[in-house]
N, C-alpha and C positions, 0 to 999 in steps of 0.2 A: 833241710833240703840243701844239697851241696848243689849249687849255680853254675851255669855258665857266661852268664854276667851281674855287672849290681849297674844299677842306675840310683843315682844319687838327687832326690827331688821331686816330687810328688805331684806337682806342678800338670800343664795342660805338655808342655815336652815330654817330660818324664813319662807321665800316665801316655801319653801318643807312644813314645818309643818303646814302654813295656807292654802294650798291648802289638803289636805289630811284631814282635820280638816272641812272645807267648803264645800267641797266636801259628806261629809259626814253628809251635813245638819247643821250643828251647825253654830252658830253665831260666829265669828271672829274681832275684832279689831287687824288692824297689824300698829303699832306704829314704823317708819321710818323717822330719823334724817333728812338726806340730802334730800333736797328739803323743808323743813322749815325753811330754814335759816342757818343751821349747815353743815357740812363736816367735814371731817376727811384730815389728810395728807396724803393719798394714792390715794381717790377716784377721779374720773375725770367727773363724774357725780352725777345724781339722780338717775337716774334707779333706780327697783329693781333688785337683783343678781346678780350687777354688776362684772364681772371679773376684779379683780384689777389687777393680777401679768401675768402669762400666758395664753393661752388661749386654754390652753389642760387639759381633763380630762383623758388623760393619756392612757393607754391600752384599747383597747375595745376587749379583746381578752379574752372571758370568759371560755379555756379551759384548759389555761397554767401560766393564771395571775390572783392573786388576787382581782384587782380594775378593770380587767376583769368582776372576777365574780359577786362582785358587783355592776356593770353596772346592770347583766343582771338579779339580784336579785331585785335592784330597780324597775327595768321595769314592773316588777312582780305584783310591788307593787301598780302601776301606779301613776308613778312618775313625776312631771311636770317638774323637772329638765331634768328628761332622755330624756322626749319628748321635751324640746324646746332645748335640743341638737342638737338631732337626726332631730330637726328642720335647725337647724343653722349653722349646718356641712358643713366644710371644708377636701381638701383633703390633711391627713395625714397619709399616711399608714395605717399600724394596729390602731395608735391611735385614741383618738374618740377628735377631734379640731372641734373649732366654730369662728365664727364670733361674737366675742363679743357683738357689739351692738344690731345684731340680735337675740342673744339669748337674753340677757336682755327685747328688745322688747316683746320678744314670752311669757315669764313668764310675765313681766308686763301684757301684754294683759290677757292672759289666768285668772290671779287675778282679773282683773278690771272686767271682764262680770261675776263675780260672786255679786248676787243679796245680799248673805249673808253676807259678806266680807266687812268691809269699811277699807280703807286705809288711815293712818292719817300721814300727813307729821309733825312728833314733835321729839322733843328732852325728852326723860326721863329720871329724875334726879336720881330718887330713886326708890329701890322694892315695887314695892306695898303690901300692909300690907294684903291685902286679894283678892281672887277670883283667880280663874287658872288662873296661867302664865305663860309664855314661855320666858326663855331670849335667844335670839339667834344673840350678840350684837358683836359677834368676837374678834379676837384679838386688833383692835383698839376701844375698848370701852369705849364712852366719860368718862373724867374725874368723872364727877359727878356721874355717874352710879355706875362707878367702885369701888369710893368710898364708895358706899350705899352696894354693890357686898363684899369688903370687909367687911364692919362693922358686915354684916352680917355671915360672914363666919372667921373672925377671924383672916384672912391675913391684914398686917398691909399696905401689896405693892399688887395689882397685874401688874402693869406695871413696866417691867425688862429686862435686858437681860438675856435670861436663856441660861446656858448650858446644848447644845446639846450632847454629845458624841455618835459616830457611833456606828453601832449596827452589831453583825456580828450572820451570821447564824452558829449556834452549829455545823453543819455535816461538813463546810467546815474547819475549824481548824483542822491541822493538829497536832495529839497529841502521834505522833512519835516523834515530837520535840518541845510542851509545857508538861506541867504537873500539873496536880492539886495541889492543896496545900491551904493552910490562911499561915499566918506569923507567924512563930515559930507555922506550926498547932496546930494552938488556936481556941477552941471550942469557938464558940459563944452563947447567952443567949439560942437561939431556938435549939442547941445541933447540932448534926452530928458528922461526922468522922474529923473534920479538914483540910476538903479537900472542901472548898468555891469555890477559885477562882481559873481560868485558867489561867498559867504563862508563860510567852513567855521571853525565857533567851537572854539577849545579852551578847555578848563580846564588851570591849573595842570598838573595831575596831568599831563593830556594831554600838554600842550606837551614837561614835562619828558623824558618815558618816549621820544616823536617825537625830543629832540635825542641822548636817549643812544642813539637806533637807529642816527642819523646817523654816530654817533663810533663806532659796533662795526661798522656796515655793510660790509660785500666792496668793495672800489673795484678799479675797473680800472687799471692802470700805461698813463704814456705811451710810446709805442716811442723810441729813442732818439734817431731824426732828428727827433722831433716837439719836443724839447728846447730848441732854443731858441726856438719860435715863441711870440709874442706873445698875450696874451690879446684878448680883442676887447672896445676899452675899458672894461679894465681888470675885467671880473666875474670872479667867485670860485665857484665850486662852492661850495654851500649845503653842504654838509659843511665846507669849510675857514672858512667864517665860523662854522660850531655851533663849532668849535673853539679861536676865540678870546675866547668866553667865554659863558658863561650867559644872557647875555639880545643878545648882537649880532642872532641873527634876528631878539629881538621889535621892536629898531629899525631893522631892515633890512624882508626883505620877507614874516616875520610879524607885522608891526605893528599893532595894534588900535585904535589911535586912531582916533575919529570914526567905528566901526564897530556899533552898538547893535544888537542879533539881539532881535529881536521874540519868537522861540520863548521865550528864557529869562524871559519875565514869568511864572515861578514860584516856589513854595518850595524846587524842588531848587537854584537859585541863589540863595542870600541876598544876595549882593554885587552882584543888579542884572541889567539884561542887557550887560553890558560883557564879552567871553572876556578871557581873558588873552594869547592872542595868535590869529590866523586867516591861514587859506592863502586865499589869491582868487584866482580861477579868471578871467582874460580872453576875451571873444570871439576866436576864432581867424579865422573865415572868414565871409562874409558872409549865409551860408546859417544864423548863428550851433548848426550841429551842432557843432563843435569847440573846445573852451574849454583853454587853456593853464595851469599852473600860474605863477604869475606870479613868478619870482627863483628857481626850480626847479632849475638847470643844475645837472649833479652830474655823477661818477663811480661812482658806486652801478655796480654790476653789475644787471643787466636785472632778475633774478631777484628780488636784493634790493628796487630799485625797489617794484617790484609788492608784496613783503611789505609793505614799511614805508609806502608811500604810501596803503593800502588800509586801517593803522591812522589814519588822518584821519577826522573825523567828518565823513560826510556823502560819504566817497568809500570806504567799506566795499565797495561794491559794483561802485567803480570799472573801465570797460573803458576800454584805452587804444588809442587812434590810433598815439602814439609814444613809446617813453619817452626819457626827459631823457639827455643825453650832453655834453662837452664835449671836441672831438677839432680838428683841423689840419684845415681845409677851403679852400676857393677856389672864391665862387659871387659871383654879380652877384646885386645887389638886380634883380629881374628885373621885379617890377610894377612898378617905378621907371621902368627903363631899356629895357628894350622892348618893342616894340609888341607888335599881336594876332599876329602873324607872325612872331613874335620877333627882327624885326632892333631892330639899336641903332638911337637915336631919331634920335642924333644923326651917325647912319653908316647911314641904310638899306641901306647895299649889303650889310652884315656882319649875318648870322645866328647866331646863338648854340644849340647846343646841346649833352643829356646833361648830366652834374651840376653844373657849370658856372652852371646857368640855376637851380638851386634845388631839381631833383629827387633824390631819393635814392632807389639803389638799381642792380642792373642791367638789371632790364627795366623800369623808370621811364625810363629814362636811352636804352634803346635808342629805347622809343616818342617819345622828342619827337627825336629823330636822324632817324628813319621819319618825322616829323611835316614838320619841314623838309626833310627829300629833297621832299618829295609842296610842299612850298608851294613853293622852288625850282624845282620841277619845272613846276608853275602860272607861275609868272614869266618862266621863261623860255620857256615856250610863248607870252605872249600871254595866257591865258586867267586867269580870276579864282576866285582861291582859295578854296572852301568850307571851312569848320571841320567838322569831327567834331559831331553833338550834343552839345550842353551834359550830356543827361544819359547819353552812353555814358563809357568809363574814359578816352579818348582824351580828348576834346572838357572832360570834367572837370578832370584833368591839365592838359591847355592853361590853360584858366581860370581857376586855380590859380597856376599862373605866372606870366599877364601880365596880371592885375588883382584876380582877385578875391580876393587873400591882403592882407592891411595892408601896405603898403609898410615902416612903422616896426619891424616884428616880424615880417617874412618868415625865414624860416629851412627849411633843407632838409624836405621832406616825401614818404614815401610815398603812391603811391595807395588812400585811402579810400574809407568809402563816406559818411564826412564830408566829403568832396569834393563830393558828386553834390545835384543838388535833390532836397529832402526827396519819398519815397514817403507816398502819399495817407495820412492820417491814421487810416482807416478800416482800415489794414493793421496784422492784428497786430503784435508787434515780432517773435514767434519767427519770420514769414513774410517781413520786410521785406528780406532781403537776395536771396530769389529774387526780390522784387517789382525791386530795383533791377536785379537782375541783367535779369529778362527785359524791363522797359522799352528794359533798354540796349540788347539784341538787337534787338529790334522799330525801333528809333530807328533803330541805326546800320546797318541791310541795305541800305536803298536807298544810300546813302554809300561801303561797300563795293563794292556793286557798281559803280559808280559809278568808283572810284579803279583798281579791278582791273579797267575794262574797257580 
């Protein structure tokens, strides 16, 4: 069958982008590794959409939670993922759990009775030089891919351990006891007031009690293919720096210098308003909701995270967007590298999707696969592509990925609702997550209907 595109990945993107694509009359080639000979170290099959890690797609609570509401945006979309969930459902409370093999079945099946569709079990080496493509090859993407993925793109690595640092939401920091500042407030090239980053002061006392939680903390182990991969130049899990000695944070990245906390002009500090070391918290996203812990990357177990991060003055009360991790990943710097449509800049022909492009998770990862099916699908009709609202989970998602995250500090992210533009001011905060929610409903019906007619 001569094609009108290939998708390269079998995966829960790939399978989303070639049913949405197929579905829609066009001609499909979906080019998938395992089952021609090849696997990966994770996988434990062929299927397609296989569930590698767990087997939840997390919330299915589309009034109060973001990947809630992309559930029920997808659905919208008529999404093969959402239905061979809602196929293969297990009971897990509010969240939306399957039966792995039966989901996997449900998508395989649903792809295979498509007339238009072939499915090739191969391994692909390199980008194809021409004709629409999709890559949706994930975080373990074969060697030789990956390579061609680089050449192309100008990354010398994409397989790494990157650092994760936790992500905390802007409303919960308490900023009766941090305070803005840069170091010796120092203007930066793009200007401002000198007031960058959120500064969280310790004492002594503090700091010390914070490095030995470090040194007792739960860590997670690396699996053993992940063994010899390389760090992503060269950072360390802030645990293995507490560990080479007593004060290496306070000259790494709890460093106090040039940081003066205006709170402490008291007598409960005799020595001044100078901490003895401080956490500072970075702008994450342009919406400035999401502030990163800055040299964070850890192994902490989730759990511990949360105890020990929540002992920080001034993050007592801390909610977290993400917490910190340090694992073997393979993503493109994506606000870098691809456009609003997420082809490559320097390859319009080749699309990029699922975790790949920066998203974490697997209905993150389905939804931007569903995203490019629907913009391939636009391209090759002729007709010109509308985005999702800005403020539904889709259209956020998108935004997120192809600009409005820091190029310099992009790193994988869930859907938030530090994603979305800030709900009116006037909205409580207990109220503010129905308020995002129903905006987005309200925004994105015309768009649905729109896509599903």
């Amino acid at each position: 069958m001569t094609h009108d595109i290939h998708i390269i990945g079998g995966g829960l993107a790939g399978s989303e982008a070639a049913w949405q694509l197929a579905r829609r009359g066009f001609r499909v080639k979906l080019s998938e590794m395992r089952g021609g000979g090849d696997t990966t170290p994770a996988h434990q099959g062929a299927g397609l959409a296989e569930l590698v890690c767990s087997n939840s797609f997390r919330s299915d609570d589309d009034e109060k939670n973001a990947v809630g509401l992309l559930h029920h945006e997808m659905r919208g979309c008529g999404s093969l993922v959402m239905e061979a969930a809602n196929a293969a459902r297990v009971p897990a409370g509010s969240a939306l759990a399957v039966d792995r093999d039966v989901f996997s079945g449900a998508v395989e099946k649903a792809l295979s009775t498509l007339p238009n569709l072939d499915i090739v079990r191969e391994r692909v080496d390199a980008l194809p030089q021409a004709g629409l493509t999709i890559v949706a090859t994930g975080p373990l993407t074969a060697q030789s891919l990956a390579a061609s993925i680089g050449a192309a793109t100008g990354a010398a690595s994409l397989a790494f351990f990157d650092a994760i640092a936790p992500i905390v939401y802007r409303e919960s920091i308490d900023m009766d006891v941090c305070w803005m500042a840069s170091r010796w407030d120092k203007i930066g090239p793009a200007g401002g007031d000198g007031k960058d980053y959120i500064n969280c002061p310790m004492t002594k006392d503090d700091y010390l009690a914070f490095r030995q939680g470090l040194l007792d903390g739960e860590k997670t182990e690396f699996r053993e293919w992940e063994a010899d991969t390389p760090y992503f130049e060269g950072c360390m899990p802030i645990e293995v720096m507490a560990a080479r000695g007593e004060d290496t944070l306070r000259f790494g990245p709890m460093k106090p210098v040039g940081l003066d906390n205006p709170h402490w002009a008291t007598p409960e500090h005799p020595n001044g308003r100078w901490p003895y070391a401080v956490v500072q918290l970075r702008q994450d996203n342009k919406l400035g909701t999401l502030w990163n812990m800055v040299g964070f990357q850890t192994k902490l177990k989730h759990a511990e995270q949360v105890r020990l991060f929540r002992t920080i003055p001034g993050l007592q009360n801390a909610e977290f967007a993400r917490l910190g991790g340090l694992h073997r990943n393979t993503f493109l710097n994506s606000p870098m590298l691809l456009d609003r449509q997420l082809r490559l800049k320097g390859a319009p022909h080749i699309r990029f999707a699922g975790q790949i492009t920066g998203c974490e998770g697997y209905v993150e990862s389905a939804a931007v696969g569903l995203m490019t099916g629907l913009m391939s699908a636009a391209e090759l009709s002729g007709r010109q592509w509308t985005p999702p609202p800005r403020t539904s989970a889709l259209g956020a998602l998108l935004a997120h990925i192809t600009g409005d995250a820091e190029a310099e500090s992009y790193q994988p992210m869930n859907v938030n609702f530090g994603l979305f533009p800030p709900v009116d001011e006037s909205v409580k905060k207990k109220q503010r997550k129905e308020a995002y929610t129903a905006r987005a409903k309200a925004d994105i019906a015309p768009w649905l209907a729109e896509v599903s007619a």
